[in-house]
Each structure stands twice: as C-alpha cells, then as structure tokens.
N, C-alpha and C positions, 0 to 999 in steps of 0.2 A: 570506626573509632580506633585510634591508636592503642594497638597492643601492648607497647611497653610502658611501664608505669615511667612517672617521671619524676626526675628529682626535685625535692621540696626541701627548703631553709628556715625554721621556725623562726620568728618574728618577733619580736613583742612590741607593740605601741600603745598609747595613750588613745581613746575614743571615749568621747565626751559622752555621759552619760544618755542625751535624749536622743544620740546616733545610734546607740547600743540599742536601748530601748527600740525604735525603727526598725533595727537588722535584725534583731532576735523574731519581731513579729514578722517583717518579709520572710523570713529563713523560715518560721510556722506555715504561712499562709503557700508558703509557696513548693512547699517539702523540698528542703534543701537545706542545707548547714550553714553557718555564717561563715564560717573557713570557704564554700564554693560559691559565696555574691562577693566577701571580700576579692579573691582572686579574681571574681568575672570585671569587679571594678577597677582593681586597679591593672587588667590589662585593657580594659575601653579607655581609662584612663593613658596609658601608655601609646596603644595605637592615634587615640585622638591627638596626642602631641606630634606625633612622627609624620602625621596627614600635613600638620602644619607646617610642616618645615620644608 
C-alpha cells in the first residue's frame, strides 16, 4: 500500500435521498465509510470511461 497519504478536495453534492439510504447500509454491511465506496465509485466510474475511449 502506498505510504504517502494523498491529497483530497472536499466536495459537496446533492444525492437523492434513497442513494443515501443504499450507501449508508453498504458502508454498514460492509465496514467501510461512504466517503471510501463514494471515491471507489467514482474512480470505476472514471477508469470505465477512459476504457472507452
């Protein structure tokens, strides 16, 4: 694992109430925070565009 921490830009967006609802029970079930499934999402998200191209 990478040693050095890395740098993070706090965010703010809108997420519709029953995604919320969703991430908070993944983030339970899964012990993990919704700050590290959001970030896992939108870099699958990220890499899956870049495949495309």
């Amino acid at each position: 694992m990478n040693t050095k921490q890395k740098k993070s830009t706090d965010v703010r967006f809108r997420l519709e109430g029953e995604l919320h609802e969703s991430l908070k029970e993944k983030a339970k079930k899964e012990e993990r925070s919704m700050n590290y499934l959001m970030n896992k999402a939108v870099e699958l998200l990220l890499n899956q565009e870049s495949a495309k191209a």
